[in-house]
C-alpha positions in Angstrom: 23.1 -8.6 -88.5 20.1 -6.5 -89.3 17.7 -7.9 -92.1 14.3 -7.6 -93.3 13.2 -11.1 -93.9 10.7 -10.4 -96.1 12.8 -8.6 -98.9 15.6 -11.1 -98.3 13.3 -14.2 -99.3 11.6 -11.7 -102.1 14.9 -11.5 -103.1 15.7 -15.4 -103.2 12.6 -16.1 -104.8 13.5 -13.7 -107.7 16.8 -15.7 -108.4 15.1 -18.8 -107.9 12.5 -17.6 -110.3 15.0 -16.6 -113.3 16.8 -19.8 -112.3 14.5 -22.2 -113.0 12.7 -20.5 -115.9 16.1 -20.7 -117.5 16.0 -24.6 -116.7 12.6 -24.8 -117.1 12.3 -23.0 -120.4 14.0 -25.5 -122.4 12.2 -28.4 -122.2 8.6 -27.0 -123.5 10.8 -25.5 -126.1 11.6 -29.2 -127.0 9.4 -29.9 -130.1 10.2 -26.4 -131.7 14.4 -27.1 -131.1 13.8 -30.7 -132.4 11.8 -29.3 -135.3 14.3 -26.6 -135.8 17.6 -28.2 -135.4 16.5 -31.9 -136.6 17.5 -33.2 -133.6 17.1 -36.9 -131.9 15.5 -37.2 -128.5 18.4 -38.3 -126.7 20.1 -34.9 -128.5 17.2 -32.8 -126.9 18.3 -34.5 -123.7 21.9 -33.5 -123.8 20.8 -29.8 -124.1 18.4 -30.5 -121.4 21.1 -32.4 -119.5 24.4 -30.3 -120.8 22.9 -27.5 -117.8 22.6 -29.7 -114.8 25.4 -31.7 -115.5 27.7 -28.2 -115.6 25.8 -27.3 -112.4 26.7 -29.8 -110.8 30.4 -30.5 -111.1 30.6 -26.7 -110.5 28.1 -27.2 -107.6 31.1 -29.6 -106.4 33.4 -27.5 -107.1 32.3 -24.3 -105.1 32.1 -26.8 -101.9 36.4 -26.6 -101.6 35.7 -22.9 -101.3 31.9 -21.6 -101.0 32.3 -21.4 -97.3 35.3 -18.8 -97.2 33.4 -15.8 -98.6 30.5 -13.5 -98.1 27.4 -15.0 -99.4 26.5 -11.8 -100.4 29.4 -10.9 -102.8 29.5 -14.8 -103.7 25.7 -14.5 -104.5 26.4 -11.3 -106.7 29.4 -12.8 -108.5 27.8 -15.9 -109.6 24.7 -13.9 -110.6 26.6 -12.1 -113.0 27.6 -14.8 -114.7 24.7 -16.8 -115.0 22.7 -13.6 -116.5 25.7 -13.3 -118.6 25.0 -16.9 -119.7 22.0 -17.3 -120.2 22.3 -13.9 -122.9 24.6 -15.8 -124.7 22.1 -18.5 -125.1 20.1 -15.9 -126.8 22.4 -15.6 -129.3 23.3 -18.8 -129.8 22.9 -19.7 -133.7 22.6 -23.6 -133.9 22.7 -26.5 -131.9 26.6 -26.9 -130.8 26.4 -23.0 -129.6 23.8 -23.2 -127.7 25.1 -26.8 -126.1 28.3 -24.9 -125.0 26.1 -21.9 -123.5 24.2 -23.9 -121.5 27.1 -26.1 -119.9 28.2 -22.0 -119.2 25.0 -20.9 -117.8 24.6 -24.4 -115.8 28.1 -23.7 -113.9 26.9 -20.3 -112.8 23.6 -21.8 -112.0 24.6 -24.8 -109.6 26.6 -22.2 -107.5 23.4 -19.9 -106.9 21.0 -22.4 -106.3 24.0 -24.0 -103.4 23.9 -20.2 -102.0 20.2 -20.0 -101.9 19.8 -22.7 -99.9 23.1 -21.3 -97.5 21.6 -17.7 -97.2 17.6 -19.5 -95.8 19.5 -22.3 -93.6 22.3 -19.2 -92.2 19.0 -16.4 -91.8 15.7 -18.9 -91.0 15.5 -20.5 -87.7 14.6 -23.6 -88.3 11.1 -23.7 -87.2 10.8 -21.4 -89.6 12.8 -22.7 -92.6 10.4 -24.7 -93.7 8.1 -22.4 -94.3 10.6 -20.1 -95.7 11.4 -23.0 -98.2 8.1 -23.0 -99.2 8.0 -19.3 -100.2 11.0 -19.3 -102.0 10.5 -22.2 -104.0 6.8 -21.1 -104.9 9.5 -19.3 -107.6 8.9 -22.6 -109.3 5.1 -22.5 -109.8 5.4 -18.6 -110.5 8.0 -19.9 -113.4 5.4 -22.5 -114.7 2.2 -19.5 -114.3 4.0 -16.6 -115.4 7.5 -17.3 -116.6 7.5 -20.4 -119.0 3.8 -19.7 -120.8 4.9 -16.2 -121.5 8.5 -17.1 -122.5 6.6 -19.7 -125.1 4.7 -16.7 -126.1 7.6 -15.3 -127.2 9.0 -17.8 -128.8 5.8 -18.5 -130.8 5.7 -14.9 -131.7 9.0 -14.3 -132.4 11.6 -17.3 -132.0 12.7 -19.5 -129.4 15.7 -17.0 -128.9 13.3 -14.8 -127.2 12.8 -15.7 -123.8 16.4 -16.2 -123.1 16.7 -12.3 -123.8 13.8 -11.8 -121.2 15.6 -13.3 -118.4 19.0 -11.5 -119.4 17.4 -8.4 -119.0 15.4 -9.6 -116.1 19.0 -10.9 -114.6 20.2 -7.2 -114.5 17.7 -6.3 -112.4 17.8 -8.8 -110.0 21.1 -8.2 -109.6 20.3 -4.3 -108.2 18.0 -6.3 -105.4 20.4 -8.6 -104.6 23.2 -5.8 -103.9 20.0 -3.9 -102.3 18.3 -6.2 -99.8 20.7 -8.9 -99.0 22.7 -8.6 -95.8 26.5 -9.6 -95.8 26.3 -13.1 -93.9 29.9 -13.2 -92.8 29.6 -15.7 -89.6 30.4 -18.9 -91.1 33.7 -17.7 -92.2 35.2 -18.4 -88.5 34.9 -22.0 -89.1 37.4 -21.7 -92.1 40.3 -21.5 -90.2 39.6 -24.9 -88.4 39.7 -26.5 -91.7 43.3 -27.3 -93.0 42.9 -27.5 -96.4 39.8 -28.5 -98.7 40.5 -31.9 -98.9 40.1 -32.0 -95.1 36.7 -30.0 -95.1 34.8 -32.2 -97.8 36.2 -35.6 -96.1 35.3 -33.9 -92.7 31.3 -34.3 -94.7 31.5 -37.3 -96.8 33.1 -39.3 -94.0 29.6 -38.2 -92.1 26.7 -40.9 -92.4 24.0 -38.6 -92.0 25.5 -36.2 -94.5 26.1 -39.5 -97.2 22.0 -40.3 -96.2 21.1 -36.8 -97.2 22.9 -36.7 -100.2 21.1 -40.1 -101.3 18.0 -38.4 -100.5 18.4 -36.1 -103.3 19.8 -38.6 -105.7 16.7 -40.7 -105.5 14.6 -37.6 -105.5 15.8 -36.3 -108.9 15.9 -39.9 -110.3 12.1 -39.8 -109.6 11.7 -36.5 -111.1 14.2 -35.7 -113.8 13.0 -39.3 -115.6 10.0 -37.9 -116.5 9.7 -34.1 -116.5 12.2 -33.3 -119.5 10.4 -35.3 -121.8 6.6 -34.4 -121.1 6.4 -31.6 -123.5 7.4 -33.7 -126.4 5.4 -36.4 -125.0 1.7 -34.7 -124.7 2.8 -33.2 -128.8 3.7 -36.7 -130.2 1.3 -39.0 -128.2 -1.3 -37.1 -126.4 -2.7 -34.7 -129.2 -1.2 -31.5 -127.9 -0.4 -28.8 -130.4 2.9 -26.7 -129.3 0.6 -23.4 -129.2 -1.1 -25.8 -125.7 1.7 -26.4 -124.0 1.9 -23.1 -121.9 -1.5 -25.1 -120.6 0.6 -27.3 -118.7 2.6 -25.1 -116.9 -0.3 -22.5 -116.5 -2.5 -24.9 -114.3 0.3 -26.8 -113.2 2.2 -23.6 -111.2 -1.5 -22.1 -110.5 -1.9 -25.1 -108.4 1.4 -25.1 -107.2 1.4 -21.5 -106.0 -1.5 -22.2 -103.9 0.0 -25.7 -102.5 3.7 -25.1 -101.8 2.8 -22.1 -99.1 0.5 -24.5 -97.7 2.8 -27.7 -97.7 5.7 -25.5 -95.7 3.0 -24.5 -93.2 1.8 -27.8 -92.7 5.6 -29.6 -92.9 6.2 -27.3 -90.1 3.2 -28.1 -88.2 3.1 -31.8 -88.4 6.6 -32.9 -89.0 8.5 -32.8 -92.6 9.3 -36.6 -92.8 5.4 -37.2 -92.1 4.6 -34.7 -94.6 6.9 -36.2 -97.3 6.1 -40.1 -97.2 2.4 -38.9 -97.6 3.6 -36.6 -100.9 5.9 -39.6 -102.1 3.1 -42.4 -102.2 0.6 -39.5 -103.4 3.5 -38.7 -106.0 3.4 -42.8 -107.9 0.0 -42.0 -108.9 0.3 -39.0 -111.4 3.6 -40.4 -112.4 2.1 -43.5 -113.4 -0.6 -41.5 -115.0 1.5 -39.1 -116.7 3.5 -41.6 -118.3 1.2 -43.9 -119.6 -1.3 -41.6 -121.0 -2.4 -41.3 -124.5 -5.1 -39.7 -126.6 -7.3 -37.9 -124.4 -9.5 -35.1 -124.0 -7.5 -31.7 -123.1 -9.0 -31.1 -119.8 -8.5 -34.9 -118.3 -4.7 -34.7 -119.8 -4.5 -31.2 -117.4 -5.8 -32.6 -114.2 -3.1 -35.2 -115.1 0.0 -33.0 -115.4 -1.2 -30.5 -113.0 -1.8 -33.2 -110.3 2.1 -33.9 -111.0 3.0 -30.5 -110.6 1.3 -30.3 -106.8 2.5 -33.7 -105.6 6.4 -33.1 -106.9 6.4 -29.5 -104.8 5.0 -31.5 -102.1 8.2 -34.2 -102.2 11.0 -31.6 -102.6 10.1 -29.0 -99.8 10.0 -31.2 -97.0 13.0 -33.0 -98.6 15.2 -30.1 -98.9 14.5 -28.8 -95.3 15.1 -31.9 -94.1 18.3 -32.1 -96.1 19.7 -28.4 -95.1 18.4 -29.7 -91.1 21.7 -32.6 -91.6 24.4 -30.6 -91.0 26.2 -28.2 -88.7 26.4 -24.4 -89.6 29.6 -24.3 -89.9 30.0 -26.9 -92.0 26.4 -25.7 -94.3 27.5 -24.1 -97.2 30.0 -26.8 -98.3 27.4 -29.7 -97.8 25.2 -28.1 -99.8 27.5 -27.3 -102.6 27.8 -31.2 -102.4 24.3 -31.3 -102.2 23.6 -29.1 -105.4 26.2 -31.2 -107.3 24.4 -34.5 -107.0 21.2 -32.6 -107.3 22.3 -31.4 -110.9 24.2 -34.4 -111.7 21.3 -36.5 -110.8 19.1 -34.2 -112.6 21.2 -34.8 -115.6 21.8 -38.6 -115.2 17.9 -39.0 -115.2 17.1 -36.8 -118.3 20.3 -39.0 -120.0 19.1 -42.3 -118.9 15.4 -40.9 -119.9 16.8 -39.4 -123.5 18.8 -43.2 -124.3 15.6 -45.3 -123.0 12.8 -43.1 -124.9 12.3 -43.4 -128.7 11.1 -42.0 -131.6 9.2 -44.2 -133.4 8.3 -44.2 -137.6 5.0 -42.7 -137.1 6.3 -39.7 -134.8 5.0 -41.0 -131.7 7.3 -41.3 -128.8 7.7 -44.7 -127.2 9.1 -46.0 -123.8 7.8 -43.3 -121.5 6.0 -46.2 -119.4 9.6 -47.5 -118.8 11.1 -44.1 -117.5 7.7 -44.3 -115.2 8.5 -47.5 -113.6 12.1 -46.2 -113.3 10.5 -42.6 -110.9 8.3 -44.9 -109.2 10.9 -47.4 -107.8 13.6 -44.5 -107.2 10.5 -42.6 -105.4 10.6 -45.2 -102.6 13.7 -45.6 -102.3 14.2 -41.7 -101.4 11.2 -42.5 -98.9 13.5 -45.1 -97.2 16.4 -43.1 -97.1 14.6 -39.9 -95.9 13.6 -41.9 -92.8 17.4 -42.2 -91.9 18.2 -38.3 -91.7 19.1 -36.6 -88.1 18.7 -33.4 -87.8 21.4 -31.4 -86.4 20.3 -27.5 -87.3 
């Protein structure tokens, strides 16, 4: 299989990009869509949550069957529908429409994100992959630099429709690379046969303890995470002094920082060991959690160095975490597991931001109270991903 590793992870890091500026975008859109539709916070976190849950029963789904096609054609199938989806939220006119097209786009959205990982673990050695990891998911930080203060332009200029026709447009193109630079990956397909029916193949995984560590890995992960990050835009509006036109602040320094770190992190996971790598990230991690969460009026600048130390320490958690977690299966086995993998990623994803949405409150005078709770919550599930993490083998 000839490949040109460099355009492939281009490539991945394009849809990873579109990907999570379509997650991303929503929740510093969160004042202006409670403003607009006179919505609750816990109704701001069922569109937050409405996509990751979608993503990941879908993300569940795809593991009865991801592993029995080309990722290629797989990759450009789901693509399609996800830029398909996210158009339609565009043109979404009220709150219920826009509820029901991100549920669509979601479903579309757990599959890629399950493929992404497939394609790095099926092409990357693995004394490469975490580096590869890296690159790719510096998508995240170029979202927060480029993507999310750009698409708030937009929606300050125009309306909040507006970025959501950006990455429709930008979906189409991607979709040219992804016919253009990524190789069919056909190999795993062998395996299929030894697998006698679905059923079989997903109890073949959950029946595997390592497999049922990793997965807990990632549920703690996003409970540490997903807590918190949905509701910091409306947070630093209400609380901290922020107007709405500041926000793209966050996200500015925040991915700057990121961009700069995440290469680094991979290099150094790779170099020094990923479990070493992430304890130091998760105990680094409480501290800008506990900051973020408990902060109040304060000067622009310090309320920055806050969010964007948040920013650095949660890239620094997830790429040795999901090398690790793609490292705890056989190949033949890969795509499936992290189809399961995706699901309770999203799932989890959406259980925090629900659990975060019922426990945060909007008091009389428009302030939001609570956060400190959700805090505590990220903290405790933080260490308890650290003491799962330490159980993972790595077979790949």
């Amino acid at each position: 299989m000839k490949f040109n590793e460099k355009t492939v992870l281009f490539t991945l890091a394009a849809i990873q990009f579109t990907h999570i500026m379509d997650f991303m975008i929503v929740m510093p859109l969160g004042p202006q869509l409670m403003r607009i539709f006179n919505i609750t916070p816990q109704q701001f976190g069922f569109i937050v949550a409405s996509y990751t849950i979608a993503a990941g029963i879908f993300g569940f789904a795809a593991a009865f069957f991801i592993d029995r096609f080309d990722r290629r054609k797989a990759l450009l199938v789901c693509y399609s529908g996800f830029a398909i989806g996210t158009i339609a939220c565009a043109l979404s006119p009220g709150y219920e429409m826009l509820l029901f097209a991100r549920m669509a786009t979601g479903a579309f959205g757990g599959i890629i994100g399950t493929l992404v990982l497939s394609i790095i673990g099926d092409l990357i050695p693995f004394e490469r992959r975490a580096s590869a990891m890296g690159m790719v998911m510096m998508a995240f930080s170029l979202a927060s630099v480029f993507g999310v203060p750009f698409g708030l332009f937009l929606s300050n200029q125009f309306n909040w429709h507006a970025p959501f026709l950006l990455l429709g447009g930008l979906g189409g193109v991607i979709l040219f690379f992804i016919y253009r630079n990524i190789p069919s990956i056909t190999s795993h397909i062998q395996h299929a046969s030894v697998r006698q029916n679905p059923l079989v193949m997903v109890k073949e995984i959950v029946s595997d303890s390592n497999h049922l560590v990793a997965l807990s890995v990632m549920l703690f992960l996003m409970l540490g995470q997903f807590t918190v990050i949905p509701y910091i835009s409306p947070y630093m509006v209400s609380n901290v002094g922020f107007s709405e036109s500041q926000l793209p602040y966050i996200y500015l320094a925040g991915g700057l920082a990121s961009m700069i770190s995440m290469p680094l992190i991979g290099k150094l996971a790779d170099k020094y060991g990923k479990l070493r790598i992430f304890t130091i990230f998760i105990f680094a991690s409480l501290i800008p959690i506990y900051l973020i969460t408990n902060i109040q009026m304060v000067s622009l600048p310090v309320a920055l160095a806050v969010t964007t130390l948040f920013f650095i320490v949660m890239g620094g958690r997830s790429i040795p975490a999901t090398t690790m977690i793609s490292a705890a299966v056989e190949p033949k086995n890969r795509g499936s597991f992290m189809s399961l993998n995706t699901a309770v990623q999203q799932l989890s994803a959406g259980l925090a931001s629900f659990i975060g949405g019922l426990i945060m409150v909007k008091s009389s005078n428009g302030t939001m109270e609570n956060y400190e709770i959700i805090g505590y919550i990220a903290i405790v599930s933080s260490m308890f991903c650290l003491f799962a993490a330490r159980s993972i083998k790595t077979r790949s």
